[in-house]
N, CA, C and O atoms as a Tripos MOL2 file, in Angstrom:
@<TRIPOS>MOLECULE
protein
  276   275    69     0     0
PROTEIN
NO_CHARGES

@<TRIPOS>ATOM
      1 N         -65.1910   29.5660  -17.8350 N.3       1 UNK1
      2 CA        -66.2070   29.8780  -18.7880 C.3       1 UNK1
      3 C         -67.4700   29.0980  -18.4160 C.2       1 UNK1
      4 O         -67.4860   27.9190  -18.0640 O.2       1 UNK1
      5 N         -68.6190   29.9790  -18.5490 N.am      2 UNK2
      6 CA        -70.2020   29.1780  -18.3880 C.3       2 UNK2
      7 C         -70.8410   29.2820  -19.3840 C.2       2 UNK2
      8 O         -70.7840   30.4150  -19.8640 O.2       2 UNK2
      9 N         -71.7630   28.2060  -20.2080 N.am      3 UNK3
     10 CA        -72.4290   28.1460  -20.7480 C.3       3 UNK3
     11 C         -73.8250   27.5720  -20.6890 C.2       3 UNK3
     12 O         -74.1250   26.4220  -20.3680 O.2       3 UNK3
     13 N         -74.9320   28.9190  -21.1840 N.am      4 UNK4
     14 CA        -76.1450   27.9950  -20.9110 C.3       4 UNK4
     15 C         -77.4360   27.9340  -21.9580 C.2       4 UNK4
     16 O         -77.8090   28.9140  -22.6040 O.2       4 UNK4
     17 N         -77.7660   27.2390  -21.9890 N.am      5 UNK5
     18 CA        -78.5780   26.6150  -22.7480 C.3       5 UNK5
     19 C         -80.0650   27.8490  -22.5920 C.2       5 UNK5
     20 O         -80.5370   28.4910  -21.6530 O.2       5 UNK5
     21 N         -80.4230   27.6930  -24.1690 N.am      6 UNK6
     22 CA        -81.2690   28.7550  -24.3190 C.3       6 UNK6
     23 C         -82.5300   28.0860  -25.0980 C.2       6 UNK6
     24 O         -82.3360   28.1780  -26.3100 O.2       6 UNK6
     25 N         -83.6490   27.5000  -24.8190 N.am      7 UNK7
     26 CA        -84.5200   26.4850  -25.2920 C.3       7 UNK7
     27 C         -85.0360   27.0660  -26.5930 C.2       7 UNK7
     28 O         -85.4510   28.2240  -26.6510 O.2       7 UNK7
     29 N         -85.0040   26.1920  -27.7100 N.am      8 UNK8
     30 CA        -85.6290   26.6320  -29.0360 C.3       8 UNK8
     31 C         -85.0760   28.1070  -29.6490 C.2       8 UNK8
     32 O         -85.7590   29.0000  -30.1510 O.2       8 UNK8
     33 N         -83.1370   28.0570  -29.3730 N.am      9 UNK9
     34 CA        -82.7420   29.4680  -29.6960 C.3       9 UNK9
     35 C         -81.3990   28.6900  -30.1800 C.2       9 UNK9
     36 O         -81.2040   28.2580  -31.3160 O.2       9 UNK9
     37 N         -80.4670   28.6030  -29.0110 N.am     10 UNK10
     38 CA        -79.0870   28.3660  -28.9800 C.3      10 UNK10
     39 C         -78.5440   28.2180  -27.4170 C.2      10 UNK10
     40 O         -78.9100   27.3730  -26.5990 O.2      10 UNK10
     41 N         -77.4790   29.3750  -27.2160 N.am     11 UNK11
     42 CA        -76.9370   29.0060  -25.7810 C.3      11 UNK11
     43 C         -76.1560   30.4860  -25.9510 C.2      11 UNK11
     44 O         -75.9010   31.1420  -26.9610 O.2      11 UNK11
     45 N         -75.8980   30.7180  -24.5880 N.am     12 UNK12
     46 CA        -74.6720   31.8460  -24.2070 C.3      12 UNK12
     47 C         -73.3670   31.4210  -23.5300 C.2      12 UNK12
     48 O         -73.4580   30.8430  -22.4470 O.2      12 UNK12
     49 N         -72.5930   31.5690  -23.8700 N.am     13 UNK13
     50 CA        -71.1170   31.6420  -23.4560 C.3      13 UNK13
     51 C         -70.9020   32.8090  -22.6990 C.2      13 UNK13
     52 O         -71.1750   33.9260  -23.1410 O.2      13 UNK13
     53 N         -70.3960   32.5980  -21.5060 N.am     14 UNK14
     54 CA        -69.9920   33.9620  -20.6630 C.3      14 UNK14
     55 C         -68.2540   33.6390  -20.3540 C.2      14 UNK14
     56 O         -67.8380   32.5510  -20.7510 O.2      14 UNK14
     57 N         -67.5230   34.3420  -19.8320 N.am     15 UNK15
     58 CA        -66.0950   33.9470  -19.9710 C.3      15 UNK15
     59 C         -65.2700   35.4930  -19.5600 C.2      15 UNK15
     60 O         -65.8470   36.5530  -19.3190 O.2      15 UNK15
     61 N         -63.7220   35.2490  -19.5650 N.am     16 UNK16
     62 CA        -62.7440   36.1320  -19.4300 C.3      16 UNK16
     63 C         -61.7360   36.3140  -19.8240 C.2      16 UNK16
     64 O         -60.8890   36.3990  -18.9350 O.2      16 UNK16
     65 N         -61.4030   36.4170  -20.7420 N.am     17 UNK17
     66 CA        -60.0920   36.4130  -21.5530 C.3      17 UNK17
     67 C         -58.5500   37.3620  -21.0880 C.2      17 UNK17
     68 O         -58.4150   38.5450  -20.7730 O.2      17 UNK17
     69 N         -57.9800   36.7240  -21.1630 N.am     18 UNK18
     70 CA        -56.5140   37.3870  -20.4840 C.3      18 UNK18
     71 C         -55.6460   37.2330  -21.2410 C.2      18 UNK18
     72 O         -55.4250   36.2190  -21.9040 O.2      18 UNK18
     73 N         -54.7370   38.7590  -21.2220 N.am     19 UNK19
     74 CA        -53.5430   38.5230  -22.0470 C.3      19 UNK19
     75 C         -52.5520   38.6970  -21.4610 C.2      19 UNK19
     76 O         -52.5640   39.4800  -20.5110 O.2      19 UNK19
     77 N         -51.4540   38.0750  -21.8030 N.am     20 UNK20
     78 CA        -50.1850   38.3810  -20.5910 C.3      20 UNK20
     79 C         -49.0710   38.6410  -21.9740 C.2      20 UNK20
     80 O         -49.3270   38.3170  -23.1330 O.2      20 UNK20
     81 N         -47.9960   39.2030  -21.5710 N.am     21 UNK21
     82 CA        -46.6770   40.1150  -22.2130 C.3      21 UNK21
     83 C         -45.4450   39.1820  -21.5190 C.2      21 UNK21
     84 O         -45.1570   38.9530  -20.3440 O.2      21 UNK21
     85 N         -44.9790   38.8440  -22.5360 N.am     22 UNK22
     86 CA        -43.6190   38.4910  -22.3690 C.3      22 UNK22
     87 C         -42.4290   39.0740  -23.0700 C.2      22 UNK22
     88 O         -42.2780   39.2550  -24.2780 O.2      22 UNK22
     89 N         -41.3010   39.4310  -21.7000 N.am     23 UNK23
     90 CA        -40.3130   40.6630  -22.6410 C.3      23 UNK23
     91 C         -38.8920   39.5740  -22.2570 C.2      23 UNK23
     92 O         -38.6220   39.0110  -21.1960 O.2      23 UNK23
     93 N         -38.3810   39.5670  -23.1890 N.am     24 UNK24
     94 CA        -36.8160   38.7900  -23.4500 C.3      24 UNK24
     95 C         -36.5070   39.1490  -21.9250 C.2      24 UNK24
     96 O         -36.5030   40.3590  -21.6980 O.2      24 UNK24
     97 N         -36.2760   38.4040  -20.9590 N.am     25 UNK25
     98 CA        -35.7020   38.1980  -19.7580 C.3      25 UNK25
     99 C         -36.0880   38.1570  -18.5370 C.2      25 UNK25
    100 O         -35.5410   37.7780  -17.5020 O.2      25 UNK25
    101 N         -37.3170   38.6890  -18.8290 N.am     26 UNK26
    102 CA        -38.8950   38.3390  -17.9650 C.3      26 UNK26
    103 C         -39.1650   37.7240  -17.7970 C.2      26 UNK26
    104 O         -38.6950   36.7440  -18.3740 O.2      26 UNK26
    105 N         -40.1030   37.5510  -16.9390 N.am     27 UNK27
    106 CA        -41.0020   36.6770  -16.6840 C.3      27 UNK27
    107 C         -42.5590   37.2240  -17.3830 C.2      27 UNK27
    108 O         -42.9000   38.3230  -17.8210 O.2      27 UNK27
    109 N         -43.1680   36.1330  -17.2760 N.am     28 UNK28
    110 CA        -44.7070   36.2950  -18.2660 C.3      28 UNK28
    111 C         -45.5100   37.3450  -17.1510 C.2      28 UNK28
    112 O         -45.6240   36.7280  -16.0920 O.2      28 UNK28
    113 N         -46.0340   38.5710  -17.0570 N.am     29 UNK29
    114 CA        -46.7320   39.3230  -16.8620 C.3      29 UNK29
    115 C         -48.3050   39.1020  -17.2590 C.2      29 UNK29
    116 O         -48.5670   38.7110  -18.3960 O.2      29 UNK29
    117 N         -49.2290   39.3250  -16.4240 N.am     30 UNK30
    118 CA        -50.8050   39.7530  -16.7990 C.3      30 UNK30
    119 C         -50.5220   41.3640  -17.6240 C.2      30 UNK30
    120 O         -49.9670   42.3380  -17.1150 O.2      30 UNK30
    121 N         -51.0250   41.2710  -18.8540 N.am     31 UNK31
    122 CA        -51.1220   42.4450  -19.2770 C.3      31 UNK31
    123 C         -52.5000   43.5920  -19.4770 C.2      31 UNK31
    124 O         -52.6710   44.8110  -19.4890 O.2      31 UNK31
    125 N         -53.1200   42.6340  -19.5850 N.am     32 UNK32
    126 CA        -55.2170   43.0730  -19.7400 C.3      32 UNK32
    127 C         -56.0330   42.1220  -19.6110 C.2      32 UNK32
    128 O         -55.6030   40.9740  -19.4980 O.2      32 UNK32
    129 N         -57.0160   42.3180  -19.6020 N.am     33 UNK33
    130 CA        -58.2060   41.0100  -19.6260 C.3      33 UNK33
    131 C         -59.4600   42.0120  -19.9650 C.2      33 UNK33
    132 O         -59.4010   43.2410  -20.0120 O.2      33 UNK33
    133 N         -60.1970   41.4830  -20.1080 N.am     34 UNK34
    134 CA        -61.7680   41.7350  -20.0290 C.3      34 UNK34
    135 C         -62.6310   40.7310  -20.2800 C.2      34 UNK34
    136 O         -62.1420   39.6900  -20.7170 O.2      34 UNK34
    137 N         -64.2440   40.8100  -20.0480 N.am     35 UNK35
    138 CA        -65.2630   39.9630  -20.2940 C.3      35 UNK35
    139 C         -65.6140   39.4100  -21.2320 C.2      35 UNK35
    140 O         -64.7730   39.6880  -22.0870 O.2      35 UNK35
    141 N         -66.4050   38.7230  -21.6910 N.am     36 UNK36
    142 CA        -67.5220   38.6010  -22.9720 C.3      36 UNK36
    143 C         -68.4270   37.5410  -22.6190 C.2      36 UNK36
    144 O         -68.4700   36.6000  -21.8270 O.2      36 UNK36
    145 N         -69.3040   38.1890  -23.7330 N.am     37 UNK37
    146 CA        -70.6650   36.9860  -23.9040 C.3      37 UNK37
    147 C         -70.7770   36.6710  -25.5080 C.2      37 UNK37
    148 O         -70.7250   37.5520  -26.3660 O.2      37 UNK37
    149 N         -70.9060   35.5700  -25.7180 N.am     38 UNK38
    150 CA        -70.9700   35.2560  -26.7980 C.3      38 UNK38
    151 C         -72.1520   34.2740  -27.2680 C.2      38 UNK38
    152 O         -72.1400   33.1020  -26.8910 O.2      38 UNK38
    153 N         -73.2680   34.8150  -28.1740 N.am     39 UNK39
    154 CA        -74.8330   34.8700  -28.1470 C.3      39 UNK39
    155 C         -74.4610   33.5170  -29.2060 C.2      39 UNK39
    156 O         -73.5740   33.7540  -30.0260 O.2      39 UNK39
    157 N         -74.9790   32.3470  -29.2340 N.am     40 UNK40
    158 CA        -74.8740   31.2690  -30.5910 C.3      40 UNK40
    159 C         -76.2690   30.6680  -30.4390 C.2      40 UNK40
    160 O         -76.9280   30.3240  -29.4570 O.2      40 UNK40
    161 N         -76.5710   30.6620  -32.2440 N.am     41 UNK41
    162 CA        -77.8540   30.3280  -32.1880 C.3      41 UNK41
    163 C         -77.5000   29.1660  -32.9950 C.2      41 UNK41
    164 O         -76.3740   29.1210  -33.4910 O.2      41 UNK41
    165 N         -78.6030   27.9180  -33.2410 N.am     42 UNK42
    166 CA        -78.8490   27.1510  -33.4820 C.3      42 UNK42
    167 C         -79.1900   26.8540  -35.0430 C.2      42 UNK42
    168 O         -80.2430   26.2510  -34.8330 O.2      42 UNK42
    169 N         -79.1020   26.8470  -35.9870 N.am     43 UNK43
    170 CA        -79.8730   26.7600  -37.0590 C.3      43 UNK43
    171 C         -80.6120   25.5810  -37.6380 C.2      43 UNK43
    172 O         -80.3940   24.4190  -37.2970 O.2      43 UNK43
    173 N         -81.6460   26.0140  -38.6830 N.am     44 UNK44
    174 CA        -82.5590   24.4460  -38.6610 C.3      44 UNK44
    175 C         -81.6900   23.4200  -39.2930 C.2      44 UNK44
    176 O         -82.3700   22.4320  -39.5710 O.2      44 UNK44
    177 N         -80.3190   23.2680  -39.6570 N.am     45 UNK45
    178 CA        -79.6780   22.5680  -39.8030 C.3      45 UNK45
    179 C         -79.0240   21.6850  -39.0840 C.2      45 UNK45
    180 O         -78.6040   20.5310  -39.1740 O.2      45 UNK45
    181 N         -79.0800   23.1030  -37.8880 N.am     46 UNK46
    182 CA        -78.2820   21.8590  -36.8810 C.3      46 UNK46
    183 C         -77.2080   22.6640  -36.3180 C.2      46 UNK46
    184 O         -76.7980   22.6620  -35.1570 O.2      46 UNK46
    185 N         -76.5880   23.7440  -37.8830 N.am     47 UNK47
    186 CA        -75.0570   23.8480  -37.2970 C.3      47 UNK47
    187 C         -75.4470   25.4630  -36.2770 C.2      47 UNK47
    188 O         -76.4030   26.2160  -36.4600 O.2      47 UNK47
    189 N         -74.6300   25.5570  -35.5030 N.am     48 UNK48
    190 CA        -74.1640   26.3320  -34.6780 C.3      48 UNK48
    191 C         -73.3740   27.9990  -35.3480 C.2      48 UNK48
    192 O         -72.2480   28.0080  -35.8470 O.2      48 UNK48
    193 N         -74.4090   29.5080  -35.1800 N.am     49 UNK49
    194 CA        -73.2450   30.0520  -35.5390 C.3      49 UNK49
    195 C         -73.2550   31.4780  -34.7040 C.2      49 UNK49
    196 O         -74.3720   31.9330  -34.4570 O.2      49 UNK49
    197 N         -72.3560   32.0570  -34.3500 N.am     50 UNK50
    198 CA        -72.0270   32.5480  -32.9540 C.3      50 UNK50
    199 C         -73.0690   34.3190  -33.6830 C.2      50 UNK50
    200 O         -72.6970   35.0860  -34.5710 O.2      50 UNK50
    201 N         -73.8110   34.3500  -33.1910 N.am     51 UNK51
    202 CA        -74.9680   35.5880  -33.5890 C.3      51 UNK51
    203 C         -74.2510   37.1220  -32.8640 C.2      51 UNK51
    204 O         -74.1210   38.2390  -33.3650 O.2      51 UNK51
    205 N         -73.9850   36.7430  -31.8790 N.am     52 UNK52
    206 CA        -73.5900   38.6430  -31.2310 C.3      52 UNK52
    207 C         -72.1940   38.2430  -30.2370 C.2      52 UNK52
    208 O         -71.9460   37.2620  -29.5360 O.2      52 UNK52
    209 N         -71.6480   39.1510  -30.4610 N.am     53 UNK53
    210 CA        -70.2720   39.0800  -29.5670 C.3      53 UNK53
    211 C         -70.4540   40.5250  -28.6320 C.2      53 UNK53
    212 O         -70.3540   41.6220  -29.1810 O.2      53 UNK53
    213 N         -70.7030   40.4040  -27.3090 N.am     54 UNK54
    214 CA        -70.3890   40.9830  -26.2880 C.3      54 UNK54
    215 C         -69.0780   41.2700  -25.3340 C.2      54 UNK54
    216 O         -68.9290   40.5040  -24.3830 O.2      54 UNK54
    217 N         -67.7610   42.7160  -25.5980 N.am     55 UNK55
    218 CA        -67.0170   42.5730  -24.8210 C.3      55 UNK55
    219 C         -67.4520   43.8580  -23.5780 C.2      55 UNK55
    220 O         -67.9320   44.9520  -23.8770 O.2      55 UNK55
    221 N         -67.2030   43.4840  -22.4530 N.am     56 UNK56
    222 CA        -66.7710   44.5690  -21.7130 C.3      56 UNK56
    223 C         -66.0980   44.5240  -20.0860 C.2      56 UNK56
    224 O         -66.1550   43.4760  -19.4420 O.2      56 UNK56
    225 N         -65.5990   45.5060  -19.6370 N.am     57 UNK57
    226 CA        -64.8410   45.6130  -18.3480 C.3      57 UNK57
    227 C         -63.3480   45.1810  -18.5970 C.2      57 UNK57
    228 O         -62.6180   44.4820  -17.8940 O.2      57 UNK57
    229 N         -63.0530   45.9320  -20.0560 N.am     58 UNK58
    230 CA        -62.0960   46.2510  -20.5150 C.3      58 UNK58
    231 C         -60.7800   46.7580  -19.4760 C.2      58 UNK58
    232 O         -60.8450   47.9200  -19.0730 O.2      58 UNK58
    233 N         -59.7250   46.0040  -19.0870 N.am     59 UNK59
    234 CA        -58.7040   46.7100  -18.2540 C.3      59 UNK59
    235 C         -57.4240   46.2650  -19.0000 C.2      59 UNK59
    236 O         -57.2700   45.3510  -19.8100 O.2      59 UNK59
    237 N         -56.6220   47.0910  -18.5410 N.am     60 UNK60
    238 CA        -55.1120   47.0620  -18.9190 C.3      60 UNK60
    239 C         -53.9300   47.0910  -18.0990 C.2      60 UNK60
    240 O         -53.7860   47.9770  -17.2570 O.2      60 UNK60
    241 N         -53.4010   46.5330  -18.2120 N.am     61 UNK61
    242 CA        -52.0160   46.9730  -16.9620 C.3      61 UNK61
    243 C         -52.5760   45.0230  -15.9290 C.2      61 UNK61
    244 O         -52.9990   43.9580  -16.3780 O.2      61 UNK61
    245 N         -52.2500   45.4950  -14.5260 N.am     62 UNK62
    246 CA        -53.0010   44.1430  -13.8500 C.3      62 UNK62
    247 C         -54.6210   44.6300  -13.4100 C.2      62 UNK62
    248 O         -54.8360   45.7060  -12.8530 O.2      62 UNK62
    249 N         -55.3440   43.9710  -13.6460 N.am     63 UNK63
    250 CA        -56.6250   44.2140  -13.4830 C.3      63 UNK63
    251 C         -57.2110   44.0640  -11.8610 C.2      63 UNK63
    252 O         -58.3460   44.4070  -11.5280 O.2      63 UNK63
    253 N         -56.3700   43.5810  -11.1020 N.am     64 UNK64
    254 CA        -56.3870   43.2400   -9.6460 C.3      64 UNK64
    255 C         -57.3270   42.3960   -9.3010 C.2      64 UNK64
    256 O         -57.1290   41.3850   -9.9740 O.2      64 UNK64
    257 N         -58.1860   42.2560   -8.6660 N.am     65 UNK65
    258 CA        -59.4610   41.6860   -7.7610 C.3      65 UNK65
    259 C         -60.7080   41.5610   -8.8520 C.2      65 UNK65
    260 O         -61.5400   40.6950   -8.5800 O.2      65 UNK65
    261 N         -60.8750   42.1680   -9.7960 N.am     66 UNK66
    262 CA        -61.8810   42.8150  -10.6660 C.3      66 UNK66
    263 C         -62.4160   41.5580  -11.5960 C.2      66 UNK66
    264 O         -63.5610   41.2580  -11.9350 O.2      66 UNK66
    265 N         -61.0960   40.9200  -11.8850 N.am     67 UNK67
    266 CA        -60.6130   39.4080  -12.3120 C.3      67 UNK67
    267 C         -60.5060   38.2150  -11.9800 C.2      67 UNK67
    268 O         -59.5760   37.7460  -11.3240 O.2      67 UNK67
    269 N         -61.4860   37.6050  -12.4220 N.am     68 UNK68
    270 CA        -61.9130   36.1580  -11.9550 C.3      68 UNK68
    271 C         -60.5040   35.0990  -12.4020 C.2      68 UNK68
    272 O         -60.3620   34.6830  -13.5520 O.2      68 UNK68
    273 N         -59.4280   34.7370  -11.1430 N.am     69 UNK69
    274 CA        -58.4970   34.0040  -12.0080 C.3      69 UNK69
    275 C         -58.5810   32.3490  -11.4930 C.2      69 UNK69
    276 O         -57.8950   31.4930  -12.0510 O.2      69 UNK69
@<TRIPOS>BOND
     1     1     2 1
     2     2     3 1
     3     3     4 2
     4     3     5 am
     5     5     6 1
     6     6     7 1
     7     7     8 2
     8     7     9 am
     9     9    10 1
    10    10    11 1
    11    11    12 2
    12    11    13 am
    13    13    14 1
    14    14    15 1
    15    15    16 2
    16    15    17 am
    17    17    18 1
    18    18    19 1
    19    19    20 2
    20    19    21 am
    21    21    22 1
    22    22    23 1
    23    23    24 2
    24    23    25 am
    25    25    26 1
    26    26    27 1
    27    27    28 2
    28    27    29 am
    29    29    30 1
    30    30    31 1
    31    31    32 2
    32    31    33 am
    33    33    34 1
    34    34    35 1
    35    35    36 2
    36    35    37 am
    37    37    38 1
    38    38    39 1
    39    39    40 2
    40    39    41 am
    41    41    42 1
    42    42    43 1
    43    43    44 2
    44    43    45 am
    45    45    46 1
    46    46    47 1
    47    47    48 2
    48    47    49 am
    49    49    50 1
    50    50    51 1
    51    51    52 2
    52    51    53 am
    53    53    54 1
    54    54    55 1
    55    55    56 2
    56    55    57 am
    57    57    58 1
    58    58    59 1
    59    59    60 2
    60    59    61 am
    61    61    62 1
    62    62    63 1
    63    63    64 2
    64    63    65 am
    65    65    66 1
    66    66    67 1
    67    67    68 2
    68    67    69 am
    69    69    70 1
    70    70    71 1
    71    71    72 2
    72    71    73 am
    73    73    74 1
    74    74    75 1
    75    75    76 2
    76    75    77 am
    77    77    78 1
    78    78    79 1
    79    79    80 2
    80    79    81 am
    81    81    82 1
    82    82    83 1
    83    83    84 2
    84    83    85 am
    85    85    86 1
    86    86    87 1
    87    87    88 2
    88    87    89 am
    89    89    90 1
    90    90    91 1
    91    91    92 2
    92    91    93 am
    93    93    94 1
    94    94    95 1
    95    95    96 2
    96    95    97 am
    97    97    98 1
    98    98    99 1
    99    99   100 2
   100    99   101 am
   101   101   102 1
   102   102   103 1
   103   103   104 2
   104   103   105 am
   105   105   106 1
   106   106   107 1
   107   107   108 2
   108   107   109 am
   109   109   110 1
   110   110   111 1
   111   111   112 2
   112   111   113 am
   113   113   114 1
   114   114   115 1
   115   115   116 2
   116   115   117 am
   117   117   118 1
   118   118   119 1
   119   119   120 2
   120   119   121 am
   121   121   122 1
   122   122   123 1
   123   123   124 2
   124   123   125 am
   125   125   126 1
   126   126   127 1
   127   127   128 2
   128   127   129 am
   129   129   130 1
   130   130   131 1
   131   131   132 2
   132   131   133 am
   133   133   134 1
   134   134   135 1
   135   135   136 2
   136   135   137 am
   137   137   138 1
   138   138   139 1
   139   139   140 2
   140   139   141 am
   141   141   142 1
   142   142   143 1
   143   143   144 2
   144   143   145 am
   145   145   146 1
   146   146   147 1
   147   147   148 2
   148   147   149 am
   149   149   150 1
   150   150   151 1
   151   151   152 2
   152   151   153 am
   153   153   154 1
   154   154   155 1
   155   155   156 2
   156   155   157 am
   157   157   158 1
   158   158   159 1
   159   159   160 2
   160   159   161 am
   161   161   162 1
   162   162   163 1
   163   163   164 2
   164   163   165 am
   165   165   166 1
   166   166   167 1
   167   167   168 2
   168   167   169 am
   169   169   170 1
   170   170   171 1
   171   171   172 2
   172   171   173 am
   173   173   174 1
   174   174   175 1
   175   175   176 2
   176   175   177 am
   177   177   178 1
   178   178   179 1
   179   179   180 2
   180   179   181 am
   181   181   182 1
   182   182   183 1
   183   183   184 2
   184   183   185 am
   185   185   186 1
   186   186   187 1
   187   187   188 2
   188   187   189 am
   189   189   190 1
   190   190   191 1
   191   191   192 2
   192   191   193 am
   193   193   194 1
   194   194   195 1
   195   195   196 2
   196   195   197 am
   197   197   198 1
   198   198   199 1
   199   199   200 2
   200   199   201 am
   201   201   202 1
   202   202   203 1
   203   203   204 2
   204   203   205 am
   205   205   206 1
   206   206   207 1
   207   207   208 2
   208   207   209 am
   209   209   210 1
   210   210   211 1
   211   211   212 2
   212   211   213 am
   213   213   214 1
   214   214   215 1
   215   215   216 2
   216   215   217 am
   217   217   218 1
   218   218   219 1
   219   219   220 2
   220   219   221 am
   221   221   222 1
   222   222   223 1
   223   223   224 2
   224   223   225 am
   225   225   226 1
   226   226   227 1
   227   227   228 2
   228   227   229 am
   229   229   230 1
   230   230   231 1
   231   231   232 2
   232   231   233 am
   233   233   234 1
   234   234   235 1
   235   235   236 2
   236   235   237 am
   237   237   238 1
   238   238   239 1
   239   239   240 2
   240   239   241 am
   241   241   242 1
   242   242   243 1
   243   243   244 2
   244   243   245 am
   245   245   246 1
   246   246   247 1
   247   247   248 2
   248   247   249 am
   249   249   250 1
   250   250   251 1
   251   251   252 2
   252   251   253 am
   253   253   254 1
   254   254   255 1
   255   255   256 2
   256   255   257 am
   257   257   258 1
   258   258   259 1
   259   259   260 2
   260   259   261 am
   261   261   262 1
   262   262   263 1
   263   263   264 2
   264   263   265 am
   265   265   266 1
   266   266   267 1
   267   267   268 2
   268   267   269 am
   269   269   270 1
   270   270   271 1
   271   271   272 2
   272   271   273 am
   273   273   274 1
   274   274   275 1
   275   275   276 2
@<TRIPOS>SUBSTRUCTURE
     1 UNK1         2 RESIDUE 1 A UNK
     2 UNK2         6 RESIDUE 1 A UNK
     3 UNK3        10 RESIDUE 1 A UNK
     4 UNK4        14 RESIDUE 1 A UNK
     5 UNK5        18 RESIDUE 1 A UNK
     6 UNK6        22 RESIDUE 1 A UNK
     7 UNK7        26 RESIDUE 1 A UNK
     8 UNK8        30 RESIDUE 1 A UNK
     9 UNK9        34 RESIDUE 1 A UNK
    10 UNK10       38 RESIDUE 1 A UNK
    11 UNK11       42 RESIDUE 1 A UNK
    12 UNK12       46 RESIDUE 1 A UNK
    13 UNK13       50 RESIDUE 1 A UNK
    14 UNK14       54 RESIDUE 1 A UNK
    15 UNK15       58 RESIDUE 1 A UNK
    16 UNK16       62 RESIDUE 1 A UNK
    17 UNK17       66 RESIDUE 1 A UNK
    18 UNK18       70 RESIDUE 1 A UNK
    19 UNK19       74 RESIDUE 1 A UNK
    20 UNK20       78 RESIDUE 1 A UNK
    21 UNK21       82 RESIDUE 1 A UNK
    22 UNK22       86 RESIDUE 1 A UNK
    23 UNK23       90 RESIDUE 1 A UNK
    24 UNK24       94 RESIDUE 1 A UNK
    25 UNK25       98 RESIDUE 1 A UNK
    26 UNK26      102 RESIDUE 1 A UNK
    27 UNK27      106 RESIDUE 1 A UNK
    28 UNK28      110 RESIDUE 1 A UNK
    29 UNK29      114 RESIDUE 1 A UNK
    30 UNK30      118 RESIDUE 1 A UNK
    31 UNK31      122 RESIDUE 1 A UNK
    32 UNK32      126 RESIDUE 1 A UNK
    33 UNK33      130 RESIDUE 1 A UNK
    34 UNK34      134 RESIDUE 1 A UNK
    35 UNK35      138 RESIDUE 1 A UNK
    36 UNK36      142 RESIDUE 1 A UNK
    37 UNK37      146 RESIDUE 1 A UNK
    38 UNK38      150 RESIDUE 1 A UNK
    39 UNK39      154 RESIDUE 1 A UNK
    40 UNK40      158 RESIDUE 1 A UNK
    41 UNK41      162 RESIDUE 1 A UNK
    42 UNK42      166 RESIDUE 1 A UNK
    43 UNK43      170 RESIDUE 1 A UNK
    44 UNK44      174 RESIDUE 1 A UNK
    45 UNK45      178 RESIDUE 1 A UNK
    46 UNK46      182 RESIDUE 1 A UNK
    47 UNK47      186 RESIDUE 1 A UNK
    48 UNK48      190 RESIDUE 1 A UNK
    49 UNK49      194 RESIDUE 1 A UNK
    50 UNK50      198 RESIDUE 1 A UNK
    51 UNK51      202 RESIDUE 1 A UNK
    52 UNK52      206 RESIDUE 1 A UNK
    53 UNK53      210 RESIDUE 1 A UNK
    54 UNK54      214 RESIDUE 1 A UNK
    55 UNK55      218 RESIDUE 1 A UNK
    56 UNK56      222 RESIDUE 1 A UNK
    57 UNK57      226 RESIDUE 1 A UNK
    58 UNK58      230 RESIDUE 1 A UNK
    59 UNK59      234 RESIDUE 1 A UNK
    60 UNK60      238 RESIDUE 1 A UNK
    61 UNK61      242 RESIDUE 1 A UNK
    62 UNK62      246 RESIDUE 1 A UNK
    63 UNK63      250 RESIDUE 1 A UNK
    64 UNK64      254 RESIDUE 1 A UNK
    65 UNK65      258 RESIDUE 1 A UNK
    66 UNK66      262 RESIDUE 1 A UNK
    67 UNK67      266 RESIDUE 1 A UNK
    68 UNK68      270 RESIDUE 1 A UNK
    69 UNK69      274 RESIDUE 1 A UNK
């Protein structure tokens, strides 16, 4: 995950989320993943609150090469 600083706003979170499947006798499998950005702004308080959620490059099954692991 990267995050960067956005002057007199907040910051962006960029990242990849992965889910993996586990079946009674298996082993843990990659099941999907995809992207996001996640927009957080600053308020004159101080506190932090996450403004826009960006997902995409949505895959399912193993995502292969496509996937930053």
């Amino acid at each position: 995950m990267k995050v960067y600083s956005i002057k007199n706003f907040g910051a962006i979170e960029i990242g990849t989320d992965r889910f993996y499947r586990t079946s009674t006798g298996e082993t843990e499998k990659l099941n999907g993943a995809y992207e996001f950005i996640h927009v957080w702004r600053k308020d004159s308080t101080g506190k932090w609150k996450l403004s826009r959620v960006i997902s995409f490059r949505h895959e399912k099954g193993n995502p292969g090469n496509t996937v930053k692991k």
